[in-house]
MIDOSE-1310 file (N, C-alpha, C; in nm, 2 decimals, decimal comma, always signed):
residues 67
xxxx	+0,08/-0,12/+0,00/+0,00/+0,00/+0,00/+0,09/+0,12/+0,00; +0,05/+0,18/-0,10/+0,16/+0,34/-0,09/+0,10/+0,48/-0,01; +0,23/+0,53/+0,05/+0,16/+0,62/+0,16/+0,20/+0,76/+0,09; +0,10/+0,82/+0,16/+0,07/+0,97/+0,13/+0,15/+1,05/+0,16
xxxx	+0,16/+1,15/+0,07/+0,26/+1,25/+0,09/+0,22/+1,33/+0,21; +0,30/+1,43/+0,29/+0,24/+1,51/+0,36/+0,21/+1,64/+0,26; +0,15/+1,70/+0,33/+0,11/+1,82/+0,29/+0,13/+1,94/+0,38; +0,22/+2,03/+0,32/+0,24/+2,12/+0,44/+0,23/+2,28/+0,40
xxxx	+0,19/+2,33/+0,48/+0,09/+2,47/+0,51/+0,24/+2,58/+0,49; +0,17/+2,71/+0,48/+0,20/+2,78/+0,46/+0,29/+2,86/+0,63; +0,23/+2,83/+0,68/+0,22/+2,85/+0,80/+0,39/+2,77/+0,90; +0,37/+2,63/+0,82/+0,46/+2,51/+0,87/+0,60/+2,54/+0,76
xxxx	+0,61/+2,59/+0,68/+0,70/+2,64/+0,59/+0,76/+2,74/+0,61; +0,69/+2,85/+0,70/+0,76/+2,96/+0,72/+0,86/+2,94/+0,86; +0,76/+2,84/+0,93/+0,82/+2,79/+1,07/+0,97/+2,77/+1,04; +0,96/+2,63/+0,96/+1,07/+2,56/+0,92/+1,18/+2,65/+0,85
xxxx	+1,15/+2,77/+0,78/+1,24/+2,83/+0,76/+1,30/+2,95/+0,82; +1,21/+2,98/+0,88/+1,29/+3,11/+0,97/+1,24/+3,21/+0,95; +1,13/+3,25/+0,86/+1,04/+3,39/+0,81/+0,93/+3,38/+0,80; +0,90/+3,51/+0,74/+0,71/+3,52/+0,81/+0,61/+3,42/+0,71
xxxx	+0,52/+3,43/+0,71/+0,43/+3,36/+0,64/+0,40/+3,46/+0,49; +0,38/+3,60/+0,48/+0,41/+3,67/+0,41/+0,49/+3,66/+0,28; +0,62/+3,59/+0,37/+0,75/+3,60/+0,24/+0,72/+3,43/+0,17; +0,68/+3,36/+0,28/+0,62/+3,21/+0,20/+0,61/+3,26/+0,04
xxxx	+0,44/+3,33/+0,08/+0,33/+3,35/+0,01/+0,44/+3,38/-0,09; +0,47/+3,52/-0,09/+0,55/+3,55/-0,18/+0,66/+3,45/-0,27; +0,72/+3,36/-0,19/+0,81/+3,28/-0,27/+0,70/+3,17/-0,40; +0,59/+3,15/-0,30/+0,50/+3,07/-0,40/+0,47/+3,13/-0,51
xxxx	+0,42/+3,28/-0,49/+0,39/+3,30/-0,62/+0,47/+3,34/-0,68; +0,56/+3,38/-0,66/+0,69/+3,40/-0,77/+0,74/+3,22/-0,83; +0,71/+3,13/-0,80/+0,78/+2,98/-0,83/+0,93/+2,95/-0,77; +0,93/+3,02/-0,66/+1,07/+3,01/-0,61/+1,01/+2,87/-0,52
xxxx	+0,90/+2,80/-0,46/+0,89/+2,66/-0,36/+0,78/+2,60/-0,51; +0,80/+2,48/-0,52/+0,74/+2,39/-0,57/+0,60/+2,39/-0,52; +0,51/+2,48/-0,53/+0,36/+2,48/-0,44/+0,26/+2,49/-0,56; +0,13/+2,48/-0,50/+0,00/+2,40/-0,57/-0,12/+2,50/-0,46
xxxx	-0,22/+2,58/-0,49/-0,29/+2,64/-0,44/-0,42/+2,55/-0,42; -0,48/+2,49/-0,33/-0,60/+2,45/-0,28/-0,68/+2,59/-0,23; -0,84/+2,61/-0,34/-0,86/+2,72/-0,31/-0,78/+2,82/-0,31; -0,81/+2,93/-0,20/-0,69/+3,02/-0,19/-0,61/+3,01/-0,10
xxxx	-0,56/+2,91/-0,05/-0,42/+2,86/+0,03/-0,31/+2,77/-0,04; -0,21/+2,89/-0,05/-0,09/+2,78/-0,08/-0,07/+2,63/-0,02; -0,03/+2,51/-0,03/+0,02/+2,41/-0,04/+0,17/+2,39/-0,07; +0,22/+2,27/-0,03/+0,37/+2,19/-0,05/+0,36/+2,07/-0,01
xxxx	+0,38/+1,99/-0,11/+0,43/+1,85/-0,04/+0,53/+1,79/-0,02; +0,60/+1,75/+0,07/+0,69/+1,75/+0,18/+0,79/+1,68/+0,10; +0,74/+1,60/-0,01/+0,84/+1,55/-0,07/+0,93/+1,63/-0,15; +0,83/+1,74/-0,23/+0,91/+1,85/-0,31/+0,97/+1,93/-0,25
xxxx	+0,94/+1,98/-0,16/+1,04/+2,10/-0,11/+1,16/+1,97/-0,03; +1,18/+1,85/-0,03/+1,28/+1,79/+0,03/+1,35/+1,83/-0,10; +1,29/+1,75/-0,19/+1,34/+1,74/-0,33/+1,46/+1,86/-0,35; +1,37/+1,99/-0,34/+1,41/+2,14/-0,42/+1,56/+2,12/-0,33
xxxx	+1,53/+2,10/-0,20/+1,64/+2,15/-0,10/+1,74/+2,09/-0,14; +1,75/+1,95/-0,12/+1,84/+1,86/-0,21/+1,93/+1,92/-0,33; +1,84/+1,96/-0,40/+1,87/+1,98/-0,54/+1,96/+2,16/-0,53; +1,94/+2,24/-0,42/+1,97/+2,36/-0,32/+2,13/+2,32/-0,33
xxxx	+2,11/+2,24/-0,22/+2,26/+2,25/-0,11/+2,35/+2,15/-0,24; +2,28/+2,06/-0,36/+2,40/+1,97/-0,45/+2,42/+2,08/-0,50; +2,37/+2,17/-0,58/+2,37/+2,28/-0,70/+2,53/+2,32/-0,71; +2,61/+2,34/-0,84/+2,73/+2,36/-0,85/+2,75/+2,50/-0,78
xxxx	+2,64/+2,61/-0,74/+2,68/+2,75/-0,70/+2,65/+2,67/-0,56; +2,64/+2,60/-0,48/+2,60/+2,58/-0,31/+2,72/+2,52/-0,31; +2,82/+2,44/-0,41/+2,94/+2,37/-0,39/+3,06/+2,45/-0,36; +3,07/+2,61/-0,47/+3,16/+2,67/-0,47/+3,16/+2,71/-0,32
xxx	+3,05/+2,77/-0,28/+3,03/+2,86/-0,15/+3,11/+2,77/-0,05; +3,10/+2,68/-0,06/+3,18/+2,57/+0,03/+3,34/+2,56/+0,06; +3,38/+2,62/-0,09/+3,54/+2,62/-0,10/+3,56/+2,73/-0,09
């Protein structure tokens, strides 16, 4: 049986990152977080934004930063 993604709020996204719920919004709608609007509430599923991060911290400009 395959299990469900989480789904995480607008609210739980700003938590996890350190800023308001405001700048979320904003990142959503600009396409800067992989999100999906239910009604008029942003959305994320836990697996994409692992994904994006991932794909963040490998990225050749998050490598140089390192050296």
């Amino acid at each position: 049986m395959a299990t469900q993604d989480k789904i995480l709020t607008v609210s739980q996204i700003a938590k996890f990152f350190g800023v308001s719920q405001k700048t979320v919004w904003e990142w959503c709608k600009k396409g800067l977080l992989p999100a999906f609007k239910i009604g008029k509430d942003w959305k994320i599923r836990q697996s994409d934004l692992q994904k994006m991060i991932h794909q963040k911290i490998h990225s050749p400009k998050a490598q140089e930063k390192l050296f």
